[in-house]
C-alpha atoms as an extended CHARMM CRD file, in Angstrom:
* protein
*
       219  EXT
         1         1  UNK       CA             23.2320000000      -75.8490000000       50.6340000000  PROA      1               0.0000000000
         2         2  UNK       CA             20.1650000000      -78.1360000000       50.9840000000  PROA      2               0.0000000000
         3         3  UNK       CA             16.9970000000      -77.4750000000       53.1910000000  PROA      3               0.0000000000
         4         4  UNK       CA             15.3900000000      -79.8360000000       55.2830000000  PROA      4               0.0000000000
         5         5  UNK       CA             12.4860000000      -80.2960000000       57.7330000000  PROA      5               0.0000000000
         6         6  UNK       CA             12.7210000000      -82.7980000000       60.2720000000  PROA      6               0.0000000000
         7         7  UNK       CA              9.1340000000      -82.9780000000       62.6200000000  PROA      7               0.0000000000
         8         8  UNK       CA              9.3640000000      -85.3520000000       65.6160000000  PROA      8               0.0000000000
         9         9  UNK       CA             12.4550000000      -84.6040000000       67.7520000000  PROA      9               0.0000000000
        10        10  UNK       CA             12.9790000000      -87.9140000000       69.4970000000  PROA      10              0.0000000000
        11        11  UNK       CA             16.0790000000      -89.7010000000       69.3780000000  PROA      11              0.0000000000
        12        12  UNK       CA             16.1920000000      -90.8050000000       65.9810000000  PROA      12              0.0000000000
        13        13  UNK       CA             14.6780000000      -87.3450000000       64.6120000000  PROA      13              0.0000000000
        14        14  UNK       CA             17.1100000000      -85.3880000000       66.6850000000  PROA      14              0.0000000000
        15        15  UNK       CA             20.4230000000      -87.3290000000       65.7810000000  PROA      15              0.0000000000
        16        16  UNK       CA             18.9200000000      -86.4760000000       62.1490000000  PROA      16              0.0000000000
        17        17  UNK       CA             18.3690000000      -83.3050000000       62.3920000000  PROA      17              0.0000000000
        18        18  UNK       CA             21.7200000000      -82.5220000000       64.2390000000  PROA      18              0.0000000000
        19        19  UNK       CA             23.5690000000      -84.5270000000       61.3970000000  PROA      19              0.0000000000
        20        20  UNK       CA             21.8010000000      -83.1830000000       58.3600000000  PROA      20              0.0000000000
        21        21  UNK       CA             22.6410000000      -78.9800000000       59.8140000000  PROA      21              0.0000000000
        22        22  UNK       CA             26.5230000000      -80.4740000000       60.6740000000  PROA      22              0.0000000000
        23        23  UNK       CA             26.7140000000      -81.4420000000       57.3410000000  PROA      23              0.0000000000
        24        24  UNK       CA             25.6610000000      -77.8700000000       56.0600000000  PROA      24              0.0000000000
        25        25  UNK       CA             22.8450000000      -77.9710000000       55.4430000000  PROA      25              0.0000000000
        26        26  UNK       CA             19.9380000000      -76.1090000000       56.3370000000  PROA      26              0.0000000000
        27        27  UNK       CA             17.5460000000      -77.4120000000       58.6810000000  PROA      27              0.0000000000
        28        28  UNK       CA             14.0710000000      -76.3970000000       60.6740000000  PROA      28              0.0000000000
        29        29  UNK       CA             13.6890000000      -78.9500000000       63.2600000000  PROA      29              0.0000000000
        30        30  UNK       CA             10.0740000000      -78.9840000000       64.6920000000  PROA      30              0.0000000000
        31        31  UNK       CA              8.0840000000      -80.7870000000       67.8650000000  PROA      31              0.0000000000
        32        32  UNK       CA              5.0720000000      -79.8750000000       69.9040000000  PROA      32              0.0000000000
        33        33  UNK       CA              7.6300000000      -80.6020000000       72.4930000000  PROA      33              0.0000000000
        34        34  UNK       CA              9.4500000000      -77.5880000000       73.8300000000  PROA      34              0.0000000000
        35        35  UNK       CA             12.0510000000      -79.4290000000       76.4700000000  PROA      35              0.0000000000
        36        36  UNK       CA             12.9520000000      -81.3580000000       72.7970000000  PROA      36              0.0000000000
        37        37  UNK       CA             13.0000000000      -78.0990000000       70.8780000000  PROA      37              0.0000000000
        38        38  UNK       CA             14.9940000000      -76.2780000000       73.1740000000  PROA      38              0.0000000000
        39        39  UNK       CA             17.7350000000      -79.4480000000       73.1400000000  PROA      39              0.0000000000
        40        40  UNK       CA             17.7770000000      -78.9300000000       69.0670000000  PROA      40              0.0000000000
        41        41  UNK       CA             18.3000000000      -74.8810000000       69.3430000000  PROA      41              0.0000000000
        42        42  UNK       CA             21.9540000000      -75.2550000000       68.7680000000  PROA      42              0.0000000000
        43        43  UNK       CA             22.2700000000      -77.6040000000       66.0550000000  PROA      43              0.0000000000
        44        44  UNK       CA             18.9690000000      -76.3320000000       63.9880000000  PROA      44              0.0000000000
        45        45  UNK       CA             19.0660000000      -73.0440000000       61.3220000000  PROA      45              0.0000000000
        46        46  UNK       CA             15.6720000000      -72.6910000000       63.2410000000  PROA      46              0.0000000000
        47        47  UNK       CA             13.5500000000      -74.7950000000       66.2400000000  PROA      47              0.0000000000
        48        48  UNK       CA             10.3390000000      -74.5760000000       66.1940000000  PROA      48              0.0000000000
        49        49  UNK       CA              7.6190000000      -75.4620000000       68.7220000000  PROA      49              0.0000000000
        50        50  UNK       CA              4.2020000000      -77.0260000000       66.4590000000  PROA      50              0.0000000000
        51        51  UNK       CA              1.2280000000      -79.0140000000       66.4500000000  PROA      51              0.0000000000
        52        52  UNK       CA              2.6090000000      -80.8700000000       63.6000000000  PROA      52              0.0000000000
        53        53  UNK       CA             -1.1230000000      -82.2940000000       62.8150000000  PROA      53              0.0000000000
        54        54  UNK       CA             -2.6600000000      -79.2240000000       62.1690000000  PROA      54              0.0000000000
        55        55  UNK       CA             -2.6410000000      -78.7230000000       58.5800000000  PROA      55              0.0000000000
        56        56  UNK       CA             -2.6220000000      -74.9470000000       57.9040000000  PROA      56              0.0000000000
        57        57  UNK       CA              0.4670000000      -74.5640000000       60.7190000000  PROA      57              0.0000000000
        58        58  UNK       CA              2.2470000000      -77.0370000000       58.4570000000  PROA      58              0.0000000000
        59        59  UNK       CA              1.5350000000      -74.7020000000       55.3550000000  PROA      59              0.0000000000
        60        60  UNK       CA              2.7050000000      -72.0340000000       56.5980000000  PROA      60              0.0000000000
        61        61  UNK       CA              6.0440000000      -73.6480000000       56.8220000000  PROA      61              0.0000000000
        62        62  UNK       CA              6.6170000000      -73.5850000000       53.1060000000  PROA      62              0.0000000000
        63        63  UNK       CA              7.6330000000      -77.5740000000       53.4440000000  PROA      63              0.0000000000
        64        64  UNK       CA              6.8930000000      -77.6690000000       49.4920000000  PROA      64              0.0000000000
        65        65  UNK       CA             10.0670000000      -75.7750000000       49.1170000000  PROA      65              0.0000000000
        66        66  UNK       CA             12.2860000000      -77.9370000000       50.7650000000  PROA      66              0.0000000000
        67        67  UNK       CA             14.1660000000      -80.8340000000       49.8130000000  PROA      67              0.0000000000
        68        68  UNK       CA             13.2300000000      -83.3480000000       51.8790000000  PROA      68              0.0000000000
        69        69  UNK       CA             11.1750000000      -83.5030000000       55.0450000000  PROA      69              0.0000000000
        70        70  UNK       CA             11.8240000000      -86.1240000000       57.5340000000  PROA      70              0.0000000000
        71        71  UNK       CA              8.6240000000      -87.4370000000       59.8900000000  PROA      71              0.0000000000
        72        72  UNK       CA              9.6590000000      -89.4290000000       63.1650000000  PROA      72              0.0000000000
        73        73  UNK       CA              6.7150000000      -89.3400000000       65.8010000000  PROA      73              0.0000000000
        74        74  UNK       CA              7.9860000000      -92.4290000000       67.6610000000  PROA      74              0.0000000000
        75        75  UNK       CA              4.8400000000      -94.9150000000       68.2180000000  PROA      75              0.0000000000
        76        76  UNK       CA              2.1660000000      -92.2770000000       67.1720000000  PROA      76              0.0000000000
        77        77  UNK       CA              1.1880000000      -94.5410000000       64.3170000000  PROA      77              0.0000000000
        78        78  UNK       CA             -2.2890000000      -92.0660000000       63.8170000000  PROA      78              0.0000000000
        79        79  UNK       CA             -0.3850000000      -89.1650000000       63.9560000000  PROA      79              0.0000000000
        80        80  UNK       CA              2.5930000000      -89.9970000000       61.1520000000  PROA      80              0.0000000000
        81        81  UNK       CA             -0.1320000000      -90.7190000000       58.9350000000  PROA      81              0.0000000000
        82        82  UNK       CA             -1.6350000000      -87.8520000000       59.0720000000  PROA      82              0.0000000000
        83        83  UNK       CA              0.9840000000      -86.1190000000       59.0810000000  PROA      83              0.0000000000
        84        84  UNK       CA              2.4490000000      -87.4500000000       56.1490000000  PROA      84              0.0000000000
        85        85  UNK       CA             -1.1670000000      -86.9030000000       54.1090000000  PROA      85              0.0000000000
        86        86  UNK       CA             -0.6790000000      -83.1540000000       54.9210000000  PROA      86              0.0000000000
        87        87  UNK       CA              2.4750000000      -82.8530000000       53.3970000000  PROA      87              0.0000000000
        88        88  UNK       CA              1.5010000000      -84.8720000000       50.0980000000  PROA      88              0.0000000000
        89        89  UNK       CA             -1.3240000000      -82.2720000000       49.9850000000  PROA      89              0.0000000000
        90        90  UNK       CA              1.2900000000      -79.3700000000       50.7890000000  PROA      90              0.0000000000
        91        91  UNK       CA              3.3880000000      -80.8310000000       48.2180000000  PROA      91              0.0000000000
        92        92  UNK       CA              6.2740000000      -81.5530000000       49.8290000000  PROA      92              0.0000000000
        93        93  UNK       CA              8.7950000000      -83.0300000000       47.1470000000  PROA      93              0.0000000000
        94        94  UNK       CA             10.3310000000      -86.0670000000       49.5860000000  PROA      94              0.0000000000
        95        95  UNK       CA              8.8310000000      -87.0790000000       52.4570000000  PROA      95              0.0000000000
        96        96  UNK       CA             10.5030000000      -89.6290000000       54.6520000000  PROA      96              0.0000000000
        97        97  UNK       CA              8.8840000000      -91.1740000000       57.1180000000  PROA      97              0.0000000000
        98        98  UNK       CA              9.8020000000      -93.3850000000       60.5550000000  PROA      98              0.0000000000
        99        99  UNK       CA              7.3480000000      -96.7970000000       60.3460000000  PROA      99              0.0000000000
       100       100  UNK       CA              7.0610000000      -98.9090000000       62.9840000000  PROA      100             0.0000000000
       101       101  UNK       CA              6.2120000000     -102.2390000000       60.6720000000  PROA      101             0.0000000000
       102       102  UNK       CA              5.0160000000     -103.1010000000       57.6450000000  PROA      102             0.0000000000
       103       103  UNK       CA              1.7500000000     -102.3840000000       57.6470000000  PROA      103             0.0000000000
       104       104  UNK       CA              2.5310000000      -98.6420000000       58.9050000000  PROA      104             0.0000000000
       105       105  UNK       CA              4.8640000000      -98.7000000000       55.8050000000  PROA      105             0.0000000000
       106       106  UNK       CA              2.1490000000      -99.7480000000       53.4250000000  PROA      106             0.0000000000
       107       107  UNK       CA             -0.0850000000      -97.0150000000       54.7810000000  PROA      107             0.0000000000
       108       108  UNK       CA              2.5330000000      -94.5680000000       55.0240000000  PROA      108             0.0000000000
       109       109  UNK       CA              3.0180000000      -95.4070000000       51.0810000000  PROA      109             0.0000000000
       110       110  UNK       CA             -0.3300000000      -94.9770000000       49.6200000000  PROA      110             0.0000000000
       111       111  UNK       CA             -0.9590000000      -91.5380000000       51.5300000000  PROA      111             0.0000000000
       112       112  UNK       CA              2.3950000000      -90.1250000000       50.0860000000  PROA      112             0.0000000000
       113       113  UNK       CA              5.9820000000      -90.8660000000       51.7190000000  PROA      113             0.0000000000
       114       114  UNK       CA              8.1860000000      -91.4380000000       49.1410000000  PROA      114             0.0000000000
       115       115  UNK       CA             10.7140000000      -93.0820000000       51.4520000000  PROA      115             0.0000000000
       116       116  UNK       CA             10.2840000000      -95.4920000000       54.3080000000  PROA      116             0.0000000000
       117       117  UNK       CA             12.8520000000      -95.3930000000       57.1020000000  PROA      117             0.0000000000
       118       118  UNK       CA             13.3570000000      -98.7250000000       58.9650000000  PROA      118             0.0000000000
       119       119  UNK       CA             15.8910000000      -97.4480000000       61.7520000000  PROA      119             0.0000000000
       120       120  UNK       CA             16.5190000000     -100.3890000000       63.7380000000  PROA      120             0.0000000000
       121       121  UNK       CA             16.0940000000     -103.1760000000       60.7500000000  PROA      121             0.0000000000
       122       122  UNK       CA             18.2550000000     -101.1000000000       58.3810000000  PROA      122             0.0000000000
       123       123  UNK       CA             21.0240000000     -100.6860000000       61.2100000000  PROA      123             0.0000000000
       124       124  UNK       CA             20.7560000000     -104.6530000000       61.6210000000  PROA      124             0.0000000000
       125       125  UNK       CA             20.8080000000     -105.2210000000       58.0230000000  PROA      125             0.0000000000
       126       126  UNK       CA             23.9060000000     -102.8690000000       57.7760000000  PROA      126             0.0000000000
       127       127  UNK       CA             25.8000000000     -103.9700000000       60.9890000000  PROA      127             0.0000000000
       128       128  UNK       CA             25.0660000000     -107.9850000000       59.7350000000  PROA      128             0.0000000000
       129       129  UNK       CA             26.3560000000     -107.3230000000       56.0450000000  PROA      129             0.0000000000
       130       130  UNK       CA             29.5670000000     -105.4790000000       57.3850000000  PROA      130             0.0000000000
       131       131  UNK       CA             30.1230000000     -108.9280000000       59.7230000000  PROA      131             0.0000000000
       132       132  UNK       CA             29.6130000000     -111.8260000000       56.8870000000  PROA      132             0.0000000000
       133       133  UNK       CA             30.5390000000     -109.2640000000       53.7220000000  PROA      133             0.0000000000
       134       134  UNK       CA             33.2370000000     -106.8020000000       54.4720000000  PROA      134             0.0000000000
       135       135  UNK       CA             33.8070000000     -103.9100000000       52.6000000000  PROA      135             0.0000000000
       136       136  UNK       CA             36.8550000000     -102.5240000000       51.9940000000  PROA      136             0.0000000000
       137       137  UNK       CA             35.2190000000      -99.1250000000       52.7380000000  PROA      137             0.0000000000
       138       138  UNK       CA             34.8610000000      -99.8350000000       55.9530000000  PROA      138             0.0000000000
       139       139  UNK       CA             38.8550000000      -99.9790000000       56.8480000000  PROA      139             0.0000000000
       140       140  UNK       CA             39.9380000000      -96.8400000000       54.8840000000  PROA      140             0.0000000000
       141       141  UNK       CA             41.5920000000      -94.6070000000       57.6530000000  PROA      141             0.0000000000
       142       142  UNK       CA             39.9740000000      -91.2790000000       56.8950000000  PROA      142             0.0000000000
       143       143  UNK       CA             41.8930000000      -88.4260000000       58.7360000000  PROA      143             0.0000000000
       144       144  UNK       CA             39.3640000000      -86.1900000000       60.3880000000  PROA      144             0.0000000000
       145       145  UNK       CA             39.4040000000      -83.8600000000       57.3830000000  PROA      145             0.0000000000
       146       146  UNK       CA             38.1000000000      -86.5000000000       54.6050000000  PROA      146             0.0000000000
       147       147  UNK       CA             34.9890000000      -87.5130000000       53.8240000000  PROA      147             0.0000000000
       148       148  UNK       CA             33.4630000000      -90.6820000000       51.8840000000  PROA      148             0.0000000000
       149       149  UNK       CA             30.3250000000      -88.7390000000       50.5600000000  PROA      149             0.0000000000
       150       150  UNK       CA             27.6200000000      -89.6620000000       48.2670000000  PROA      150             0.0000000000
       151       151  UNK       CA             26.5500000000      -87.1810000000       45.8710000000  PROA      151             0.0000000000
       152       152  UNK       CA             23.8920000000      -86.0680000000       43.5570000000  PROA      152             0.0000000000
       153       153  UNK       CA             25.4530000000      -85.2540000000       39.8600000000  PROA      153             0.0000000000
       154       154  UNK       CA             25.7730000000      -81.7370000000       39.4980000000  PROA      154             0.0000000000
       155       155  UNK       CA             24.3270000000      -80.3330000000       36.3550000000  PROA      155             0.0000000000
       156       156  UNK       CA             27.9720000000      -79.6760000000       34.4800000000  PROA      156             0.0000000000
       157       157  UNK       CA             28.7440000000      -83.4150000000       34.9370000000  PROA      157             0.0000000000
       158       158  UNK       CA             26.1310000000      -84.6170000000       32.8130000000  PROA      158             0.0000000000
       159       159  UNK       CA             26.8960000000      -86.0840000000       29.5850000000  PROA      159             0.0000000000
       160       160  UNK       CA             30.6080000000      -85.8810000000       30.6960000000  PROA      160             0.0000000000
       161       161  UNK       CA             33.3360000000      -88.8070000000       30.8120000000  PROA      161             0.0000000000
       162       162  UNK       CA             35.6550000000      -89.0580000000       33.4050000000  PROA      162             0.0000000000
       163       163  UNK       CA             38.6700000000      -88.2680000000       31.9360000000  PROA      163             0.0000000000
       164       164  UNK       CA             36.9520000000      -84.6550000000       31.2160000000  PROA      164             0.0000000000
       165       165  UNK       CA             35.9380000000      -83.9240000000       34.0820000000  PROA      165             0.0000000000
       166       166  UNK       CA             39.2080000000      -84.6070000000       35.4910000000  PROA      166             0.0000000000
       167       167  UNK       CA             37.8750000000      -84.2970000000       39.0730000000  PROA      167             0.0000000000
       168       168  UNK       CA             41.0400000000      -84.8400000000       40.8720000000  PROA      168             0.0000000000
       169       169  UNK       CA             43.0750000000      -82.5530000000       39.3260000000  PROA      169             0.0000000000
       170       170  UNK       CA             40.2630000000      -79.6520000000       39.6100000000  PROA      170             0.0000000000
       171       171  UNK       CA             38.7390000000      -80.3150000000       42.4810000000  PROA      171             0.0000000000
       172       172  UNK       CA             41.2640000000      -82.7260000000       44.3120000000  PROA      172             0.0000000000
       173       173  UNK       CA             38.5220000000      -85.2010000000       44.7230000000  PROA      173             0.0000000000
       174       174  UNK       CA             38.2640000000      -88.9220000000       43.7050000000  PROA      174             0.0000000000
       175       175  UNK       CA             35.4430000000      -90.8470000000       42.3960000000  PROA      175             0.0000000000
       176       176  UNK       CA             35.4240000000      -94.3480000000       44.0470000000  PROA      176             0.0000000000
       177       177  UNK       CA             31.9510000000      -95.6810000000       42.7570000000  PROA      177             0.0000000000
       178       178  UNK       CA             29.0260000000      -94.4670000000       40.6000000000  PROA      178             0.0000000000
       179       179  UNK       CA             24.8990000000      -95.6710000000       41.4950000000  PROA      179             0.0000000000
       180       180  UNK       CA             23.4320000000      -95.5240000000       38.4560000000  PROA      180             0.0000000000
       181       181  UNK       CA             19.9650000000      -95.7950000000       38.8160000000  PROA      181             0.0000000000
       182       182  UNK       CA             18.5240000000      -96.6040000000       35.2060000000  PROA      182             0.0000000000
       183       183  UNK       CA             19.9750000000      -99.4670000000       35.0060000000  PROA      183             0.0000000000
       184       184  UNK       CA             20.0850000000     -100.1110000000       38.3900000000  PROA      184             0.0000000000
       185       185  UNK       CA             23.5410000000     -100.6890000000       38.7930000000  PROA      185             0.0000000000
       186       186  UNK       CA             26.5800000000     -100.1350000000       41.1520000000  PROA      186             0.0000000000
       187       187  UNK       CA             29.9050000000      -99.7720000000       39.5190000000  PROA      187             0.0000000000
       188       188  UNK       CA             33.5000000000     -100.0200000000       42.1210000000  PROA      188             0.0000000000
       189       189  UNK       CA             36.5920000000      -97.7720000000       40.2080000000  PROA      189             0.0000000000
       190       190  UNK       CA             34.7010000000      -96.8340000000       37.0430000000  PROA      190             0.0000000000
       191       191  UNK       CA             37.0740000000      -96.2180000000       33.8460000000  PROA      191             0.0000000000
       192       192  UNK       CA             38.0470000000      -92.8720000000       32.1850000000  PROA      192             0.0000000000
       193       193  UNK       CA             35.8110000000      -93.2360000000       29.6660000000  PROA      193             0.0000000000
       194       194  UNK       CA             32.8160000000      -93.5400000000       31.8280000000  PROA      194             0.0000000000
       195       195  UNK       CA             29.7570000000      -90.8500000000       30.7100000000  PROA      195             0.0000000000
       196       196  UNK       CA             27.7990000000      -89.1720000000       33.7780000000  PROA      196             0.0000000000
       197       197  UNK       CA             24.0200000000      -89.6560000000       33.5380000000  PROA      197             0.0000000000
       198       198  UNK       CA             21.9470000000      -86.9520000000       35.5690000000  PROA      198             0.0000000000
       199       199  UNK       CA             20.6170000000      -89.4020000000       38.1110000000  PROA      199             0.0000000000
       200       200  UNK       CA             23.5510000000      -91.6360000000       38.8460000000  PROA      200             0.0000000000
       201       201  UNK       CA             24.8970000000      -90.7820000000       42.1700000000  PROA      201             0.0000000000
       202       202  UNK       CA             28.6740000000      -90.6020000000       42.6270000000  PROA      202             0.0000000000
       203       203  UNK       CA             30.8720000000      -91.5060000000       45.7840000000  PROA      203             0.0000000000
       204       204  UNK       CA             33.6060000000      -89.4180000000       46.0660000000  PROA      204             0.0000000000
       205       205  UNK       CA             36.4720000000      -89.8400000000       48.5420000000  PROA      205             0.0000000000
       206       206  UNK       CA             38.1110000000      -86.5490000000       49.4680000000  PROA      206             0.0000000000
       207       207  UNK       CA             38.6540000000      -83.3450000000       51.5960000000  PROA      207             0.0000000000
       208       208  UNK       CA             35.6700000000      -82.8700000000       53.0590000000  PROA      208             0.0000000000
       209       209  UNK       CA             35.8790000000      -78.8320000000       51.8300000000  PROA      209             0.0000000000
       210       210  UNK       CA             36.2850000000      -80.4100000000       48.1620000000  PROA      210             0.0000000000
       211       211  UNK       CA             33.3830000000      -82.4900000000       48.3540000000  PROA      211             0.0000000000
       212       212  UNK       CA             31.2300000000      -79.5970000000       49.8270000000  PROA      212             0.0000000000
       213       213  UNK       CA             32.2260000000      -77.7140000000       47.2070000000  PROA      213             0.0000000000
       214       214  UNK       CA             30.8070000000      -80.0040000000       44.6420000000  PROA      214             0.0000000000
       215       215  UNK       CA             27.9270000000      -80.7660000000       46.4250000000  PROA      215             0.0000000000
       216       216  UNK       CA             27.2960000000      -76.8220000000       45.8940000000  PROA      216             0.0000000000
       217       217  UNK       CA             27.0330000000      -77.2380000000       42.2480000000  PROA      217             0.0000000000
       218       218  UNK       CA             23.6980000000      -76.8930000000       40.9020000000  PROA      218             0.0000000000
       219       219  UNK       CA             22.0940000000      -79.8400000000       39.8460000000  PROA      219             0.0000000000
């Protein structure tokens, strides 16, 4: 189980906070809102009500300990910034943050997010790219019970082939692609004798138990 923060509880930091806990994880989801608080309760490990620019209320959070926090104050341009600075200083490990353009982005940058979140350009992007370049991905039939998952390599991959780690016989899970990140690379149906790096990322295709399981592993 991963922990996350998610502070801003509008539509696109609700929706993320709701689908970050239903993937089981653990999440604190956090406004100065309470209507938008309240709506969260359910789908939250905990919903808190927080002035999100005042530094020491942010510290008290432990946000350093989590791994990721995810900002999304809608058009408060001011107040992401600031935001953001706080939990650089904090020392929050990833810090995603909502930008409006790409000067916000720029700012957002230099005062500590480590990831910029485009919502509506990367949903373009995504919906244009499945239109003119297809992906076979997209028309696998998963029954409700599978999962097409991206994961982090767990610890006891690393320095591992394929063939030895056997993952579908032991864990009834299949490894459709690998990220590797150094070289950037992505690589469809890698072969047996592929060796796992620590930072490559692996998609697995599987039961969506299985792939929880894995995800479990330390890494």
């Amino acid at each position: 189980m991963k922990r996350f923060a998610v502070i801003g509880l509008g539509n696109f930091g609700f929706y993320a906070a709701k689908a970050l806990f239903e993937d089981g994880n653990e999440v604190v989801a956090m406004d100065s809102d309470k209507a938008r608080v309240q709506a969260i309760d359910a789908f939250a490990t905990e919903a808190i009500v927080i002035d999100a620019t005042n530094r020491e209320s942010l510290k008290a959070l432990g946000l350093e300990h989590m791994d990721g926090v995810i900002v999304s104050t809608g058009t408060r341009i001011s107040i992401s910034i600031l935001i953001c600075l706080y939990l650089n200083e904090i020392g929050a490990k990833e810090i995603l943050v909502k930008a409006l353009d790409d000067d916000h982005a720029k700012i957002l940058r230099r005062v500590g997010a480590t990831q910029i979140i485009h919502p509506e350009r990367d949903s373009a992007v995504r919906v244009s790219r499945s239109l003119s370049r297809p992906n076979i991905l997209d028309f696998i039939p998963l029954a409700e019970e599978y999962d097409l998952a991206q994961v982090e390599t767990p610890r006891e991959f690393v320095n591992k082939n394929l063939k030895e780690l056997n993952l579908r016989a032991k864990h009834n899970v299949h490894i459709i692609a690998i990220k590797e990140r150094s070289p950037e690379n992505f690589m469809l149906v890698p072969p047996a004798d592929f060796t796992i790096k620590a930072d490559d990322i692996l998609i697995l295709l599987g039961k969506t138990d299985n792939i929880k399981k894995i995800k479990a592993l330390k890494q």
